[in-house]
C-alpha positions in Angstrom: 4.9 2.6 5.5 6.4 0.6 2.6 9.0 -1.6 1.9 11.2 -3.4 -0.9 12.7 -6.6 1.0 14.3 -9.0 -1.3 14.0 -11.9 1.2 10.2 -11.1 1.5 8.0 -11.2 -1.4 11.2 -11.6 -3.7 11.5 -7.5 -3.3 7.6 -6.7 -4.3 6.6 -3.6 -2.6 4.6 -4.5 0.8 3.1 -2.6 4.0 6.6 -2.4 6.5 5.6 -5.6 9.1 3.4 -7.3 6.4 3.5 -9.4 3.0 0.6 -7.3 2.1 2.0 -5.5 -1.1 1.0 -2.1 -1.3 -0.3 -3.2 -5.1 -2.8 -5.0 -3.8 -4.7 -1.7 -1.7 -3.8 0.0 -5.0 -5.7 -2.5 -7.3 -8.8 -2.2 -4.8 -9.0 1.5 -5.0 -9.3 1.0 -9.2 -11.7 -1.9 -8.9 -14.2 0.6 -7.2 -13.5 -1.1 -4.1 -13.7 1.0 -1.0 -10.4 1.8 1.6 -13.1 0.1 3.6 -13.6 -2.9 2.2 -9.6 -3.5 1.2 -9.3 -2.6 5.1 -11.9 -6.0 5.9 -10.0 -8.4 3.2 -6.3 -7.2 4.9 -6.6 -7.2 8.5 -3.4 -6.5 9.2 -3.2 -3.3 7.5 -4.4 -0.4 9.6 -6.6 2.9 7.9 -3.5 4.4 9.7 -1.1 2.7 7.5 -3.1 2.8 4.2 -3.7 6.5 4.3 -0.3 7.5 5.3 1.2 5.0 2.3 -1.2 6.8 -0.2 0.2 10.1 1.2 3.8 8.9 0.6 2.8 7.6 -3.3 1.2 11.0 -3.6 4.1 12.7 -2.5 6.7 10.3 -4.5 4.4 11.0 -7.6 4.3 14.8 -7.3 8.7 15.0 -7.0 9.1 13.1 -9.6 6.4 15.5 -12.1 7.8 18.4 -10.2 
């Protein structure tokens, strides 16, 4: 769900398709903000996408601590 392209976003980490970068959904979740709301501001992200690119964070996160 999320990609590193040098040639878009000089490399910043974004939803595959988009130049939304996967910062941005993270930075609404801390603000309070609900997957809801980050969902209205970022029409082209799906819930789809969103959830399954927290799932892969999680899962990143928890191999690495492992």
């Amino acid at each position: 769900m999320i990609t590193a392209d040098p040639d878009i976003m000089n490399g910043t980490p974004c939803f595959r398709g988009t130049r939304v970068p996967f910062k941005n959904l993270i930075d609404y979740l801390e603000g309070g903000h609900s997957l809801g709301e980050f969902l209205r501001q970022f029409p082209t992200i799906t819930r789809d996408m969103a959830v399954r690119s927290l799932e892969e964070a999680k899962d990143s996160l928890l191999a690495k601590i492992a």
